[in-house]
C-alpha positions, 0 to 999 in steps of 0.5 A: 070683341075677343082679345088675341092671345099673344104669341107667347101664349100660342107656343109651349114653353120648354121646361128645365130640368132642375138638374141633369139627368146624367146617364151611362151604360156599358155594351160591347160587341167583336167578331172572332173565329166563331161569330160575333159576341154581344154583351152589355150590362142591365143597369138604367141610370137616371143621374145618380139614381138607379132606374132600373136594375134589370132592363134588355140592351140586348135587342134580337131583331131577327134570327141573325141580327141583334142590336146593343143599345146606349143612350135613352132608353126610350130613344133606343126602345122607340128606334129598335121597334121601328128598325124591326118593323122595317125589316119584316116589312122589307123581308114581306115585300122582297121574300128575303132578309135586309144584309146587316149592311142595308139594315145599318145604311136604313137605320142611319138614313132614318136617324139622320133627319133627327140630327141636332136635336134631343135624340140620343141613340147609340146602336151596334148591329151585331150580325153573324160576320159583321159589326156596324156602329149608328149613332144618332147623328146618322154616323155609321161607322164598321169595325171589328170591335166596339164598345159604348157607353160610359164604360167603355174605357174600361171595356176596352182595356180588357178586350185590347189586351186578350182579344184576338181572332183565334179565340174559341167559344169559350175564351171569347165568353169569358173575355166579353164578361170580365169585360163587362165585369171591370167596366161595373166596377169601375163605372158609377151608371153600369152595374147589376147583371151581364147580358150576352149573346153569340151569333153565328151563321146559325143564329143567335144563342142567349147566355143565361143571365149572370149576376156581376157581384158574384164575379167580384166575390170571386175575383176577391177570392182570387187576390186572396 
């Protein structure tokens, strides 16, 4: 006669953690006279360790929407591929692209099953015209400017002082990576290179990746 295994054996145990494995980051997004400004930074933290000194929070989804990401990276990695494949299932299906609306009431319907569990996503859909925030509990919040992440409070403060409609091109650059800038600065889990991408009614343009401690020598230079 076989002994039956104990309901304890049956299910899995969960492990901790032996510490939190805190992590941060700093991405932005706003709209001004000529489009929409992504830019985030590249460093993946894992507690106080450095993960990752080069990793994409800058996601295009298609030719006029990408995506800045906060969170798990592999939260937010696993949610990208899968919005993506929607969106070219929806575009296949109906011969035109998802508005950046439907594509954030699509994602926030999908996320919102996952509320209250270890889930961790944090995403701002950047489209030409528009700005919309979805997070993991499903919340889907639009705006003219967000930023994410543990830096944000420090994003923030730079772009609510010189932010405003009537940028150009230019001055809406330099105003998303000195953003960027005092963030890495001033946050332990943001760091390493700026990432930043415009998008207009044309598409979206990459920015060629620039590296942070180069702005801070000479922003040193500056004070001298």
């Amino acid at each position: 006669m076989t002994s039956r295994p104990s309901s304890r054996a049956s299910h899995s145990v969960s492990v901790r953690r032996p510490f939190p494995l805190s992590h941060g980051t700093t991405t932005l997004g706003f709209i001004f006279q000529g489009g929409v400004i992504a830019a985030a930074d590249t460093r993946a933290s894992a507690g106080g360790l450095v993960a990752c000194p080069a990793v994409h929070k800058i996601t295009p989804i298609h030719s006029h929407l990408v995506v800045t990401s906060s969170g798990s990276g592999a939260d937010c990695m696993l949610w990208e591929r899968i919005l993506t494949r929607e969106i070219r299932l929806y575009q296949l299906r109906h011969k035109r692209r998802l508005s950046i609306s439907g594509t954030a009431k699509l994602l926030s319907l999908m996320l919102h099953p996952f509320k209250g569990t270890d889930v961790c996503v944090a995403l701002t859909l950047c489209g030409w015209d528009k700005l919309i925030y979805v997070c993991s509990d499903g919340a889907r919040l639009q705006g003219d400017i967000f930023s994410v992440g543990s830096g944000s409070p420090y994003a923030y403060g730079v772009l609510d002082r010189s932010l405003s409609w009537s940028l150009n091109k230019e001055e809406a650059i330099l105003l998303a990576r000195e953003a960027v800038f005092r963030a890495t600065h001033r946050d332990a889990y943001s760091g390493n290179n700026v990432d930043l991408f415009h998008v207009t009614a044309e598409g979206w343009r990459q920015r060629q990746r620039e590296d942070l401690k180069e702005e801070y020598y000479r922003d040193m230079e500056k004070r001298v």
